[in-house]
N, C-alpha and C positions, 0 to 999 in steps of 0.2 A: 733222609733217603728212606723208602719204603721197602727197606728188606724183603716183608712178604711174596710183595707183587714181583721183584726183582726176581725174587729167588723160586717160584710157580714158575717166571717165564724161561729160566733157566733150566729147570727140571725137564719142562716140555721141549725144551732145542735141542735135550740130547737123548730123548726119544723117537726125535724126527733126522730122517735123512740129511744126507749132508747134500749142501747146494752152495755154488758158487751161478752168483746173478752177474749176467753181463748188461751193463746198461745199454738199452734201445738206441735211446737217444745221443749217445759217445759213442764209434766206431773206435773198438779198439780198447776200452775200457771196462776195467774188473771188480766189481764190488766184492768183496768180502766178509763177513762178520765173525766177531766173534765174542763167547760170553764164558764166564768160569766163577766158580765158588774155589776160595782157596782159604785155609784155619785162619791165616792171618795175610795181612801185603804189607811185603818186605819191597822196599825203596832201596836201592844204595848199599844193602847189610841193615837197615835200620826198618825196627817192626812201624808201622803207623798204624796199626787199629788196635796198640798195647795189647797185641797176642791175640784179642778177638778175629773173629770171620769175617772174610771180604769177597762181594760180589763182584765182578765187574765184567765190564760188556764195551766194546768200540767196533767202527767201522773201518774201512782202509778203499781206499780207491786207486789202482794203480792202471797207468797206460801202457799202451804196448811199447812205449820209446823212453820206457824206464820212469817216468815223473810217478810223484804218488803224492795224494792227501788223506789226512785219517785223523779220526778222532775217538778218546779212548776214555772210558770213567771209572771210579770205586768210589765204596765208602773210606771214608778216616777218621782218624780220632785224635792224634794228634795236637791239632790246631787249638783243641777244647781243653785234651787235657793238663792239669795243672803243671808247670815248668819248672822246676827246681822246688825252691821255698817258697815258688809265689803263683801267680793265676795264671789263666792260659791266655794262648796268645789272641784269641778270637774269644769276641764275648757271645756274638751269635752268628750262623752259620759254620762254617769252619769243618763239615761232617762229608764234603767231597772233594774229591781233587777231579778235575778235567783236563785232559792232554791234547792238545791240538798241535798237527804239526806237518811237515809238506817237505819233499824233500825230490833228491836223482840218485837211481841205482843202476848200477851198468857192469856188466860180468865182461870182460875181454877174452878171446879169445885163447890164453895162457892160464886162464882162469881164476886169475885177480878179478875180486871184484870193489867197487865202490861204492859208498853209501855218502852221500852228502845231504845237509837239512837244517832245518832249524824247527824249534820246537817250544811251545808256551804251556807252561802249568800255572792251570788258573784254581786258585780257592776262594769259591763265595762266600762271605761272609765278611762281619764285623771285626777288622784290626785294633788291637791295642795301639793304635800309634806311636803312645808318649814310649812307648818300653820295646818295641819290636819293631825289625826294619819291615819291606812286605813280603809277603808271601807267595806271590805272584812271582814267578821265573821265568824270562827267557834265555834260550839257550841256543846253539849253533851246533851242530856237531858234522865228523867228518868220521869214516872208518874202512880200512881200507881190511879185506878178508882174504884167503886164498884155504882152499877144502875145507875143511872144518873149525879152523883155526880164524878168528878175527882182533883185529885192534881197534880202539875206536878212542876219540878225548871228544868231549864236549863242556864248551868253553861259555861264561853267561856272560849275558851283553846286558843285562835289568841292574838296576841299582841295590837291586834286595836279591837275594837266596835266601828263600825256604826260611825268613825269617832274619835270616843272618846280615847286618849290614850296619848302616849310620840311621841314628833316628834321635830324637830328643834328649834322652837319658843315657844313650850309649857314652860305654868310656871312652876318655879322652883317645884319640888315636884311633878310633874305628872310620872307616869308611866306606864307600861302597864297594858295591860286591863284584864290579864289574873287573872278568879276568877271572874269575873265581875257576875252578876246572876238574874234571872229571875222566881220567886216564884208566881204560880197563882193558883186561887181556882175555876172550874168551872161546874154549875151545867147547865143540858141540859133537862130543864122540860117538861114530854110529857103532857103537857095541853090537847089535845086533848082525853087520853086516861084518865088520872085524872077526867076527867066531863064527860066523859063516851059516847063519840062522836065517833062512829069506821063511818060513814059514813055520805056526806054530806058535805056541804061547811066547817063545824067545824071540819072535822078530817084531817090530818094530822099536825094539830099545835105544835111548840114546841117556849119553852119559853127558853131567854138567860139570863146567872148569869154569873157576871166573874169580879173577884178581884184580882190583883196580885201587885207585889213591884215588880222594875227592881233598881238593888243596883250596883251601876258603882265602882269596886274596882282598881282605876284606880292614883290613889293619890288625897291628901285632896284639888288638885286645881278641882277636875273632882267629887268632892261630891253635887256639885250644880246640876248633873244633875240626880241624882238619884231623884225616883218618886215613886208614887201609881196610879193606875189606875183602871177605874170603867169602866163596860160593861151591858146595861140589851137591851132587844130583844126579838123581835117575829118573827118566818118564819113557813110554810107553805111548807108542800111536796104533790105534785101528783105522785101518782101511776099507774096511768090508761091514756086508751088513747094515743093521742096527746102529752099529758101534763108529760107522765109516765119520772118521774128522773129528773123532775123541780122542782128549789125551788126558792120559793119569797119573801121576808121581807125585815125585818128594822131594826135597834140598834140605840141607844146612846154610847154615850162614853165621858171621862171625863178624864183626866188627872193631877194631881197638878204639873205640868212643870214650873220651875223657867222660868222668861223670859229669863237671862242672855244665858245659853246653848242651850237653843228650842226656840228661833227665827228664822224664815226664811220667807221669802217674807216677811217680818215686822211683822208678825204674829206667834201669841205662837201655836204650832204646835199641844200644846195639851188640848188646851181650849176646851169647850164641845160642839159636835156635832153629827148632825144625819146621819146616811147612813144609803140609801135605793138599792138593789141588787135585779138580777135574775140571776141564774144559771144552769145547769145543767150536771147531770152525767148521762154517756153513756158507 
C-alpha cells in the first residue's frame, strides 16, 4: 500500500468541506465516503498493524428503502508478521484487508431498529497453505438497536476465519470454521447531549461501550482462541465550518487472548491498548 499517496489524499479531505453526493443516475440513493488516519487498527480487541498507523478509506451506498452496499480498506501487518515460533501466514501480499458487504436497515416506529447483512474480508495475497486455514471470511450478521444502545452477533459461513480452521498440518480434531461467531453489546453515549452541552467546545462528544465474546467453533484444537473483549472511548464531531464531518478521539481496548494462537511479532495481539484517530466523512 502506498501510505504516502493515501495519506496527502487524506490530509486534503479534511481541509475540504464536507459533502454528501446523491447519485444522478439512482433516484433515491446516497453515496458517502469516508477516510481516517488511526495509530494503529484495532479488529475485535486485536491490534493488526502490531501497534503501527493505519490509513483507511471506504465508500457506503444507501437507498431511501433502507438497502445499502459499501466497501471499506486499510493497511495490515498481521498476515506477514511472524506467528508464534515460526513464519507468517502469507509469504507475499498479505498488507491489506478489503470489506465488502450489503446489507437492510429499517428504524420502526417505536424506534427499534434493524440491521441485517452479510459481509466478506478479502486479503490479497500468498497463503501458507500447508500451515494456515484461509484467510478470507465470510460472515452474516444481524443487530437489532434501540437509542444508543445496540446488540449485534455475526456468525461465519467460509470454511476458514482469519486463518483459523482445517488445513494440512492442523491438529487432529480441528475443522472448519463455519458457525464460528461473534456477539457484541454496544452503547454509543451522547455525553454531550446528557450534560446538556448543544454548543461550544463540549458539544458534539460521544462516549464508547463495547463488550463482545468472539467463540471460534472450529474444533477443540482451535478453542484456545476463542476470547472476550473490552472497548470504552471518547470522540468528538464537528459540524461547522472547516472542520464540518471530522471526528477526533481515542479508545482503549482489552482483549483476554491466550498467547498460544494471538502471537505475532512476539507480541499477544490483544493485550491492552490505546488508539488515537481523525476521520472524516464527506
Amino acid at each position: 500500500m502506498r501510505k504516502s499517496l493515501i495519506t496527502t489524499a487524506l490530509l486534503g479531505a479534511l481541509a475540504a468541506p464536507s459533502f454528501v453526493f446523491a447519485a444522478d443516475s439512482a433516484p433515491g440513493v446516497t453515496v458517502a465516503y469516508n477516510v481516517g488516519l488511526f495509530s494503529q487498527y484495532i479488529f475485535r480487541g486485536l491490534t493488526q498493524t502490531d501497534r503501527g498507523p493505519a490509513v483507511q478509506g471506504g465508500v457506503d451506498l444507501t437507498h431511501s428503502s433502507g438497502f445499502y452496499l459499501g466497501a471499506w480498506g486499510t493497511n495490515i501487518s498481521w498476515l506477514r508478521d511472524n506467528y508464534g515460533s515460526g513464519g507468517p501466514a502469507y509469504s507475499s501480499g498479505g498488507r491489506v484487508e478489503l470489506d465488502l458487504y450489503g446489507g437492510y436497515r429499517y428504524t420502526f416506529g417505536s424506534g427499534v431498529g434493524i440491521d441485517l447483512g452479510a459481509l466478506q474480508y478479502v486479503y490479497p495475497g500468498s497463503r501458507d497453505s500447508e500451515n494456515f486455514a484461509r484467510a478470507n471470511t465470510t460472515e452474516l450478521y444481524g443487530a437489532l438497536s434501540y437509542g444508543w444502545v445496540q446488540a449485534k452477533i455475526s456468525t461465519v459461513v467460509s470454511k476458514g476465519a482469519w486463518t483459523i480452521g482445517n488445513y494440512p498440518t492442523a491438529v487432529s480434531g480441528s475443522k472448519g470454521a463455519q458457525g464460528t461467531y461473534y456477539a457484541e453489546l454496544n452503547a454509543t453515549i451522547p455525553v454531550s447531549d446528557l450534560i446538556g452541552a448543544k454548543d461550544g467546545a463540549a458539544s458534539g462528544i460521544t462516549g464508547i461501550a463495547h463488550i463482545a465474546r468472539q467463540d471460534f467453533n472450529a474444533g477443540s484444537p482451535n478453542d484456545l482462541a476463542s476470547y472476550t473483549d473490552y472497548k470504552l472511548g471518547l470522540q468528538k464531531s464537528f459540524s461547522e465550518g472547516a472542520l464540518n464531518g471530522v471526528n477526533v478521539g481515542g479508545y482503549w481496548t482489552y482483549a483476554n487472548t491466550k498467547d498460544g494462537p494471538w502471537t505475532f511479532a512476539g507480541r499477544n495481539i490483544g493485550d491492552s491498548t490505546g488508539t488515537v484517530f481523525v476521520q472524516k466523512t464527506f
